[in-house]
BAZABA-481481 format. One line per field, with one value per residue (C-alpha): residue in three letters; x, y, z. Coordinates in nm, 2 decimals, padded with zeros to 4 digits. Each point is the difference from the previous one (the first is absolute). Example, Ala and Ser with C-alpha at 12.3 -4.5 7.8 and 13.67 -1.06 7.14 Angstrom:
! residues 2
aa: c(ala_ser);
px: c(01.23_00.14);
py: c(-00.45_00.34);
pz: c(00.78_-00.07);
This chain:
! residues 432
aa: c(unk_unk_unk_unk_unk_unk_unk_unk_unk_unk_unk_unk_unk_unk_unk_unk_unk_unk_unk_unk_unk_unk_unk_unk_unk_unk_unk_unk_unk_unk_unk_unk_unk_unk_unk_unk_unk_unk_unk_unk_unk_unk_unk_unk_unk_unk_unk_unk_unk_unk_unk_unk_unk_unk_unk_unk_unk_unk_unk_unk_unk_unk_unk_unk_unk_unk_unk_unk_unk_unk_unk_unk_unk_unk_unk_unk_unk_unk_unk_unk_unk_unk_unk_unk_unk_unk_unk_unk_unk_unk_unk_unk_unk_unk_unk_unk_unk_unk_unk_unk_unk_unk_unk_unk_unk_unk_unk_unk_unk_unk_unk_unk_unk_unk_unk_unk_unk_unk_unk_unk_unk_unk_unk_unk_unk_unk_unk_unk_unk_unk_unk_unk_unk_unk_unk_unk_unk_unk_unk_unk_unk_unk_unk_unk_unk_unk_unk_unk_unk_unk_unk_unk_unk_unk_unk_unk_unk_unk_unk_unk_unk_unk_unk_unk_unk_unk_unk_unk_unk_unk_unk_unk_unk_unk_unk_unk_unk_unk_unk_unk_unk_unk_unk_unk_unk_unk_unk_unk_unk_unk_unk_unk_unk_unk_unk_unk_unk_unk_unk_unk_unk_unk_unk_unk_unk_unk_unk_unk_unk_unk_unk_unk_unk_unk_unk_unk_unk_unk_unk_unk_unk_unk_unk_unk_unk_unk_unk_unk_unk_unk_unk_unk_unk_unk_unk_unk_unk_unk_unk_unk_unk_unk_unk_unk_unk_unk_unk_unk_unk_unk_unk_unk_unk_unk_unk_unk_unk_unk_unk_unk_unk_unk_unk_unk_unk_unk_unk_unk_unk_unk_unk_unk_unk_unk_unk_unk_unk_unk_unk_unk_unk_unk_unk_unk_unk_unk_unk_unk_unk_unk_unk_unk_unk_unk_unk_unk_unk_unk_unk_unk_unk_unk_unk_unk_unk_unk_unk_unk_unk_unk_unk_unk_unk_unk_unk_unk_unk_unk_unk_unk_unk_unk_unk_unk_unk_unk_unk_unk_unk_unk_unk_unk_unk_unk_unk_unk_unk_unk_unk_unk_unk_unk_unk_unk_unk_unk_unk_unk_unk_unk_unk_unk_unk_unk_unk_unk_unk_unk_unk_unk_unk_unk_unk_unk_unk_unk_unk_unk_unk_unk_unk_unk_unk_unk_unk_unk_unk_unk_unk_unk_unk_unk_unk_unk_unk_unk_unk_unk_unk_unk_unk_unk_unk_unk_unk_unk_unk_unk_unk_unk_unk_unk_unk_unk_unk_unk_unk_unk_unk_unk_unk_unk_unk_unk_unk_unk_unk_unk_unk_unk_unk_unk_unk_unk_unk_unk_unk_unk_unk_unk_unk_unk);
px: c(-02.17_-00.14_00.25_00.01_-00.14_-00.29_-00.06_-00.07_-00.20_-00.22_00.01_00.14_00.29_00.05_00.22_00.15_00.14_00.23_00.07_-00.29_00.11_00.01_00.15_-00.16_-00.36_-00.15_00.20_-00.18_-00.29_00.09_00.03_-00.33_-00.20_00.13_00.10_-00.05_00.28_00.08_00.14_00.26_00.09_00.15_-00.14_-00.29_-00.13_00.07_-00.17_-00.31_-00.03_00.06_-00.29_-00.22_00.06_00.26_00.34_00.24_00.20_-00.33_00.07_-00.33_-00.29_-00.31_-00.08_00.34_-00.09_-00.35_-00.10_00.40_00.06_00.24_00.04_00.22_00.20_00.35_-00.06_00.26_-00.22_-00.20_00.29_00.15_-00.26_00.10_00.16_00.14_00.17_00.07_00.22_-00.05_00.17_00.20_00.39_00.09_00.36_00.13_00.13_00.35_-00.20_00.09_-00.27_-00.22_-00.14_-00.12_-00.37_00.08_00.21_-00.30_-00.27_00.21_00.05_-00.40_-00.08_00.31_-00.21_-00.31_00.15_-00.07_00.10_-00.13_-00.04_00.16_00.13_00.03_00.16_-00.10_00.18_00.25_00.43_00.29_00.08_00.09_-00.19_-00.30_00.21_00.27_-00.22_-00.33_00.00_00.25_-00.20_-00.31_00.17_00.15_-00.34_-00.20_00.22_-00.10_00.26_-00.01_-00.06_-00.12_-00.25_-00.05_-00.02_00.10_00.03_-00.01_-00.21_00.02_-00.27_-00.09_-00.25_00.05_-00.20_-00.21_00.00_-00.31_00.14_00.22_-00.14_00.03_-00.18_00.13_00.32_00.26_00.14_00.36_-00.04_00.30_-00.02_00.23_-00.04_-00.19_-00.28_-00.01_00.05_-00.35_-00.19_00.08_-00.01_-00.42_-00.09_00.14_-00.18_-00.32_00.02_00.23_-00.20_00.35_00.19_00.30_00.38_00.14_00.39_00.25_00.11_-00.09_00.30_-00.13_-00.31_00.10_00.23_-00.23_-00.22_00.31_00.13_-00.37_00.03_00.36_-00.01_-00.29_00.22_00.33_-00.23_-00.14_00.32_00.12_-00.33_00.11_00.35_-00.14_-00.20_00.30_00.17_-00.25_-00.10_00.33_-00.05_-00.31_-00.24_-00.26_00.06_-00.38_00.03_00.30_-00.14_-00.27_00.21_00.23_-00.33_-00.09_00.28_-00.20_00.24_00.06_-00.07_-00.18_00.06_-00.07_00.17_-00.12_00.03_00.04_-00.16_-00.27_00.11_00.07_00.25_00.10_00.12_00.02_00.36_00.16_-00.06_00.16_00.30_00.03_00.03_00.22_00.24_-00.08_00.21_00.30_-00.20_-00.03_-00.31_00.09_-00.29_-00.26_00.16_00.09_-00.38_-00.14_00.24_-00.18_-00.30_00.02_00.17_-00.27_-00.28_00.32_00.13_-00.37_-00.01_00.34_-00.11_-00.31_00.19_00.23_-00.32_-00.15_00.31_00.05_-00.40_00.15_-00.17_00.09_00.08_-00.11_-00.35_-00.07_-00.33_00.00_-00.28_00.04_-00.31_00.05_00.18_-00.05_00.25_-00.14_-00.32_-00.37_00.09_00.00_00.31_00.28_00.25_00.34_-00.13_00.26_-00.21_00.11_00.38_-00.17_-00.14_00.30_00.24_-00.23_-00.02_00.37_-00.02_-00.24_-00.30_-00.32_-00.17_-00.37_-00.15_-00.31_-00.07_-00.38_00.14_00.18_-00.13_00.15_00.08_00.17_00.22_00.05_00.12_00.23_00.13_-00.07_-00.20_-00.41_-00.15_-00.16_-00.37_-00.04_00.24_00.00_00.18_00.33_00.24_00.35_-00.03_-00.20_00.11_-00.20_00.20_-00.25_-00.22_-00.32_-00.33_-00.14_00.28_-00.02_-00.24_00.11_00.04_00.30_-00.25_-00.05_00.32_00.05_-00.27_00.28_00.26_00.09_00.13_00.35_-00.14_00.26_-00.24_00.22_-00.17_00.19_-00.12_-00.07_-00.36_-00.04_00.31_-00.25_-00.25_00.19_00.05_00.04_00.15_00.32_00.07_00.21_00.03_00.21);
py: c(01.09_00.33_00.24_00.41_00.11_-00.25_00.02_00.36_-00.01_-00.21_00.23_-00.26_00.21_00.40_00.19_00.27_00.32_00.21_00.37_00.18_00.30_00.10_-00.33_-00.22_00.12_-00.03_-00.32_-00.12_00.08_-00.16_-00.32_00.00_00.01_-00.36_-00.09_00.01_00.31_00.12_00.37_00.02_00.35_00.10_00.37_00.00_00.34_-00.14_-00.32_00.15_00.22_-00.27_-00.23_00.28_-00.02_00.33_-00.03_00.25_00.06_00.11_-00.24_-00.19_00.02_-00.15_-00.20_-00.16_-00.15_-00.12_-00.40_-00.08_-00.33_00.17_00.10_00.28_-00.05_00.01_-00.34_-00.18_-00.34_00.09_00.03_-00.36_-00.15_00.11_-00.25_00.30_00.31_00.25_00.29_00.33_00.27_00.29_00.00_00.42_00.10_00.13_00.37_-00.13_-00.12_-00.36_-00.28_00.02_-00.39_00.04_-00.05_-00.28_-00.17_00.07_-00.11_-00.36_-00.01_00.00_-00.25_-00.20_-00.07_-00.06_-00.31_-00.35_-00.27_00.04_00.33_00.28_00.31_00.28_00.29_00.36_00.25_00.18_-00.12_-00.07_-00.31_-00.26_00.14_-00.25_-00.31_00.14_00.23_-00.10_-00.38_-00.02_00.18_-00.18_-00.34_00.12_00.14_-00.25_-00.32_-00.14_-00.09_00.24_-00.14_-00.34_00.06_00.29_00.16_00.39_00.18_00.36_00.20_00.39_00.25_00.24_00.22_00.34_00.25_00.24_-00.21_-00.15_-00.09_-00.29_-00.18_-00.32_-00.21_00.13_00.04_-00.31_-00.12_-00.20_-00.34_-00.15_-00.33_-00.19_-00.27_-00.12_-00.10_00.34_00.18_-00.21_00.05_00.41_00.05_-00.19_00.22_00.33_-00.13_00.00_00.37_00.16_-00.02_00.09_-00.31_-00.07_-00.02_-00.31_00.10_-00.21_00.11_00.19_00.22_00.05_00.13_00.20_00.17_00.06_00.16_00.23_00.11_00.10_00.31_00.06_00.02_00.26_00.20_-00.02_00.15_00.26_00.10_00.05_00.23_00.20_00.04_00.10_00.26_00.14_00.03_00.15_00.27_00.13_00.01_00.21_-00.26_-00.20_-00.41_-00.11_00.22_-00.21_-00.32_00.08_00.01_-00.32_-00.21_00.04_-00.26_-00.34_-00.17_00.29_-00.11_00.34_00.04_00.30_00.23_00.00_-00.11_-00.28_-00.14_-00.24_-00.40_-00.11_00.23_00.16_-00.30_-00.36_00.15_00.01_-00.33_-00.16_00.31_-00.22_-00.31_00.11_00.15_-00.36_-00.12_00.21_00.19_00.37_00.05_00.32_00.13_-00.13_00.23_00.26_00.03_-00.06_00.29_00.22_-00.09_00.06_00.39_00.09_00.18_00.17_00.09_00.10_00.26_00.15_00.09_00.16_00.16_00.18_00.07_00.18_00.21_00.09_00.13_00.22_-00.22_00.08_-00.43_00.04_00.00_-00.06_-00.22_-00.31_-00.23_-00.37_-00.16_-00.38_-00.21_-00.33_-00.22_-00.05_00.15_-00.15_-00.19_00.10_-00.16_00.28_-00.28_00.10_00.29_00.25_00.32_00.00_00.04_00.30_00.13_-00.04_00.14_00.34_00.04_-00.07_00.33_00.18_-00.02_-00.06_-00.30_-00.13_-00.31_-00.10_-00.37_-00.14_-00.35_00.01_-00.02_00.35_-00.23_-00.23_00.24_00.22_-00.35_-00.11_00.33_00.25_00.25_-00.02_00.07_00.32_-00.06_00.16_00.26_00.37_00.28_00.23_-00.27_00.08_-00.35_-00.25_-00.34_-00.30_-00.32_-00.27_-00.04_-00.09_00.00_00.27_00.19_-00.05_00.29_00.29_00.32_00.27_00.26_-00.23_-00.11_00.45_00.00_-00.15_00.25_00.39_00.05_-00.09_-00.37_-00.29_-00.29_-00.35_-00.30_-00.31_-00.22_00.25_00.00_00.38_00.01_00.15_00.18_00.27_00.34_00.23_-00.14_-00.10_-00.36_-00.30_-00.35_-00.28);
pz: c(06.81_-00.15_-00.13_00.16_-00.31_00.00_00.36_-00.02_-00.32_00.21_00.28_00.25_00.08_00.03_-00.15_00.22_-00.15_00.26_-00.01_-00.20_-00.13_-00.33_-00.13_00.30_-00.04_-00.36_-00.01_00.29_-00.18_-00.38_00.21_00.21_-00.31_-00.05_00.33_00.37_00.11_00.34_-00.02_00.30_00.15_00.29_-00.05_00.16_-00.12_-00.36_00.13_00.07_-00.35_-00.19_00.21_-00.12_-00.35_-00.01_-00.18_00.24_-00.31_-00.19_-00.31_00.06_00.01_00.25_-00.35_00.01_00.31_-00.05_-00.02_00.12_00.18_00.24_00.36_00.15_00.29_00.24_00.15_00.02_00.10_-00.33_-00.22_00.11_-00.17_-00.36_-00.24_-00.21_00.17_-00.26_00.13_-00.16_00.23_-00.04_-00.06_00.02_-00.01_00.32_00.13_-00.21_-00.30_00.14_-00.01_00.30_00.06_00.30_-00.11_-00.23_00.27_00.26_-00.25_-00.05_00.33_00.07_-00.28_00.17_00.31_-00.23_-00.25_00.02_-00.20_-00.34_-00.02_-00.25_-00.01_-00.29_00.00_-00.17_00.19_-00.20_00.07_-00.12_-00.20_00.28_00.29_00.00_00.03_00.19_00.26_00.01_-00.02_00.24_00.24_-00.10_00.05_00.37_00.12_-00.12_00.05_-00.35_-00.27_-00.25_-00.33_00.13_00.31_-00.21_-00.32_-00.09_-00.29_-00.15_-00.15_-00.05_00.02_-00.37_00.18_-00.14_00.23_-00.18_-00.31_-00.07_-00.37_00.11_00.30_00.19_-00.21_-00.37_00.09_-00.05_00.33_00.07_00.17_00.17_00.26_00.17_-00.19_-00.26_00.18_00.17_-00.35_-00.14_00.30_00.02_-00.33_-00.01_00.33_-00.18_-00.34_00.19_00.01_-00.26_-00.31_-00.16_00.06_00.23_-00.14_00.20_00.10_00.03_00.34_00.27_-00.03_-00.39_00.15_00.23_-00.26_-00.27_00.24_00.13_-00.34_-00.13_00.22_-00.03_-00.39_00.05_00.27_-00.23_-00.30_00.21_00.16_-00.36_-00.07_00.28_-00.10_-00.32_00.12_00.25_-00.34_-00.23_00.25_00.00_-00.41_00.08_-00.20_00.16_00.07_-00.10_-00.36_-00.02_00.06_-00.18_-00.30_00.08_00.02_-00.36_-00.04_00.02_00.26_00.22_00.37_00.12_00.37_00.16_00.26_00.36_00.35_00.05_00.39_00.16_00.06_-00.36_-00.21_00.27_00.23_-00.19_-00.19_00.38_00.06_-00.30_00.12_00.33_-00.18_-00.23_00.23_00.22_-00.30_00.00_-00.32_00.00_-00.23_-00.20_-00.21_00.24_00.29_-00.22_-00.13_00.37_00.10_-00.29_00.09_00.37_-00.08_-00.18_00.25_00.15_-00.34_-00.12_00.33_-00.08_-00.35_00.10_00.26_-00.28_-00.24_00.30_00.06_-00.38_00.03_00.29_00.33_00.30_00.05_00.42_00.02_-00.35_00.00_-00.19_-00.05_-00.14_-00.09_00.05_00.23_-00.06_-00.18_-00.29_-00.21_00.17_00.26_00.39_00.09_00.12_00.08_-00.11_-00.18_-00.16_00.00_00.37_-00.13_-00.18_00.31_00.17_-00.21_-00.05_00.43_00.01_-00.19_00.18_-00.21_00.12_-00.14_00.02_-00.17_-00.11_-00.10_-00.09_00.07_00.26_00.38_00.21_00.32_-00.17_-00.17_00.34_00.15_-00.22_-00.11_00.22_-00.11_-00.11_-00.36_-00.08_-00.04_-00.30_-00.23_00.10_-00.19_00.03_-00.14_-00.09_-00.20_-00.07_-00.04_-00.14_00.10_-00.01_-00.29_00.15_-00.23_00.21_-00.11_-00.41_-00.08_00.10_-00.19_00.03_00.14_00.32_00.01_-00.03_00.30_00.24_-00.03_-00.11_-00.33_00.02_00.15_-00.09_-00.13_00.00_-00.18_00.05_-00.19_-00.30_-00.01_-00.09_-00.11_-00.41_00.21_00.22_-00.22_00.26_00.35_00.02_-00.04_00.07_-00.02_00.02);
C-alpha cells in the first residue's frame, strides 16, 4: 500500500488546504506546484477572487497562480475526497483578549464529516500548547467516527508567513513538523519537504510544536513592550529613544528592538493565548502580561501626549484637526485587523479632535465596516498635527516642506517610528 506522501507525489490523491487567508492561500499554492490541492472556502466572494487568480489580501500576484494543479471551492462532496486536510484558519483573541476557537473548532468540525480511514490531518493555525490534541482531535474523532491516531493520523504544523515580507517566505523559511506518531512525523515532515526548500525541524511532540510557534511571537511582544517602556521613560528625560538605540547597537550583542505599536494577528494576539494556558495551570504569567498590557496602552498613551504637546503650543484641543496617515497594522500590507492606530483615533475623539486618515493600502469600506468611519481619499491641509503611524513605502520620501504643506506654522509633526526623526529643522517634532 502507497504511503500519503507517495500517493500524492503521484497525484492519486488530493491534498485539501482549508481556510485561505493569508496563511491558507500561498500555502495552497507551494503545494499545487507538486501536488493536486483543493482550496476550501466557505467565503464565497473570496472564492470567486481567488478562481480568478486575485489574492484578497494583495500578497500575490496573477503569476503566483499560473500553471497550479489546484481547484477552488466550498464543496463539501469535493473536499471528502482529500487524503490530507491541512487546516490553516484564524485563531483571534476575543472582546476579553480570551482565545476565540470558534473557527478552528468549525473548520475541524467540517474536515470531521470529510475523514475516512486513512486519512490525515495537520494543523497550522496558531494555539496554545495542548489545544490540537485536546480540542481538535477530539472533535475530529466525534464528527467523523474514526479513532484518532489509528483510523487516522494528525499532527501539527505551524504557519511562518510574515505578511509584507517577501525576505522570508514559505519556501526559505524553516518550518516545525510534529505527528502523532512516528509514522505521522515521516510522512509530514516529506510532504512539507516537498515545498520548504529550507528544511523541516521534526518536534518531538505536538505540544513542542505548538509551543515553539507561541513563544516566537511572545519573545518579540516582551521586547517591544520593553522598547515602549523605554521610550515612556526617555521622553520624560527629553532625549529621543531611536538616538538611544542607535547608540546601544554599536555593542555587537545588543538585540535592537524598536518602539511601536504593536497590532494585526501575530504580536499582537499569539502572547494571550499562551496567558490562557498559563492561567489554565494555576500560573499567572508576569512579564508576558505586563508587556501585553504596555503594548496594548500605547495608541491611548501616544494620543494623550499629543494631546499635551498641542496644549503647550496653545491649541484650542476641540476641533483641532488631526490627520494620521496609515491604518493598517503594520507597514505594506492591507490588512487593518487588530490595528492600533484606531486606539489613536479613538483616544484623540475622546478629546474632541477631529481626526481624518489616509491609507494607500488599505480598502475605505473595509475600514468604514470594521471601524466606523471611511479613509480620506487623499491629504488636505489645516492640520493641527500630523501624525505618521504606519511606515508604508509610499510614505519614506517625504521632505519637511510637504510635511509643512499640511499644517500652519505651529503644526505638531509626530513620527513614530523615527523616520525623520535628522530631517525636520523647523516643525515641531516627536517621536516615540
Amino acid at each position: 500500500m502507497q504511503t500519503v506522501y507517495n500517493q500524492l507525489v503521484n497525484k492519486d490523491a488530493q491534498l485539501a488546504v482549508v481556510g485561505l487567508g493569508y496563511v491558507g492561500l500561498p500555502l495552497a499554492l507551494a503545494f499545487a506546484r507538486h501536488f493536486s490541492v483543493i482550496g476550501f472556502d466557505i467565503n464565497e466572494e473570496r472564492l470567486a477572487q481567488l478562481q480568478r487568480g486575485i489574492d484578497p489580501s494583495g500578497e500575490l500576484t496573477a503569476a503566483d497562480f499560473a500553471a497550479r494543479d489546484i481547484v477552488f471551492t466550498s464543496s463539501l462532496e469535493l473536499l471528502r475526497t482529500a487524503r490530507l486536510f491541512v487546516v490553516a484558519v484564524p485563531t483571534p483573541i476575543d472582546l476579553s483578549n480570551n482565545p476565540d476557537l470558534r473557527a478552528l473548532l468549525s473548520a475541524t468540525r467540517t474536515v470531521g464529516q470529510c475523514l475516512k480511514t486513512g486519512d490525515y490531518v495537520c494543523y497550522e493555525s496558531t494555539v496554545y500548547p495542548g489545544c490540537t490534541e485536546e480540542d481538535c482531535v477530539p472533535l475530529l474523532a466525534t464528527s467523523s467516527g474514526l479513532s484518532a491516531g489509528i483510523d487516522f493520523k494528525y499532527g501539527y504544523s505551524p504557519e511562518r508567513i510574515n505578511p509584507g515580507d517577501h525576505e522570508h517566505t514559505l519556501e526559505n523559511t524553516q518550518k516545525i513538523v510534529a505527528g502523532c506518531d512516528v509514522e505521522a512525523l515521516e510522512q509530514l515532515a516529506a510532504i512539507y519537504e516537498t515545498v520548504v526548500k529550507a528544511g523541516v525541524h521534526k518536534a518531538p511532540s505536538i505540544k513542542v510544536a505548538e509551543a515553539g510557534k507561541i513563544i516566537e511571537n511572545t519573545q518579540r511582544d516582551v521586547n517591544i513592550a520593553l522598547m515602549n517602556e523605554l521610550s515612556i521613560i526617555f521622553g520624560r528625560m527629553g532625549i529621543n529613544t531611536y538616538d538611544v538605540l542607535d547608540a546601544a547597537s554599536t555593542k555587537w550583542n545588543f538585540l535592537k528592538f524598536v518602539p511601536g505599536l504593536v497590532g494585526g494577528h501575530c504580536i499582537g494576539v499569539d502572547p494571550y493565548y499562551l496567558v490562557h494556558k498559563a492561567q489554565e495551570l494555576k500560573y499567572h504569567p508576569q512579564i508576558i502580561a505586563a508587556g501585553r498590557f504596555i503594548n496594548d496602552s500605547m495608541g491611548g498613551y501616544i494620543g494623550k501626549k499629543i494631546v499635551k504637546q498641542l496644549i503647550r503650543k496653545g491649541k484650542a484641543i476641540l476641533g483641532a484637526r488631526a490627520l494620521i496617515f496609515g491604518v493598517t497594522f503594520k507597514e505594506n500590507v492591507s490588512d487593518i485587523r487588530n490595528s492600533k492606530v484606531i486606539d489613536i483615533v479613538n483616544e484623540l475623539r475622546d478629546y474632541g479632535v477631529e481626526v481624518d486618515v489616509v491609507d494607500p493600502r488599505a480598502e475605505s469600506t473595509e475600514v468604514a465596516r470594521e471601524y466606523g468611519f471611511p479613509l480620506l481619499p487623499q491629504p488636505t491641509s489645516g492640520y493641527d498635527v500630523v501624525i505618521l503611524a504606519v511606515a508604508h513605502r509610499e510614505y519614506l520620501n517625504w521632505d519637511e516642506a510637504y510635511i509643512a504643506s499640511l499644517g500652519d506654522a505651529e503644526l505638531l509633526f509626530v513620527d513614530l517610528k523615527g523616520l525623520y526623526r535628522k530631517q525636520i529643522r523647523n516643525l515641531s517634532y516627536w517621536s516615540l
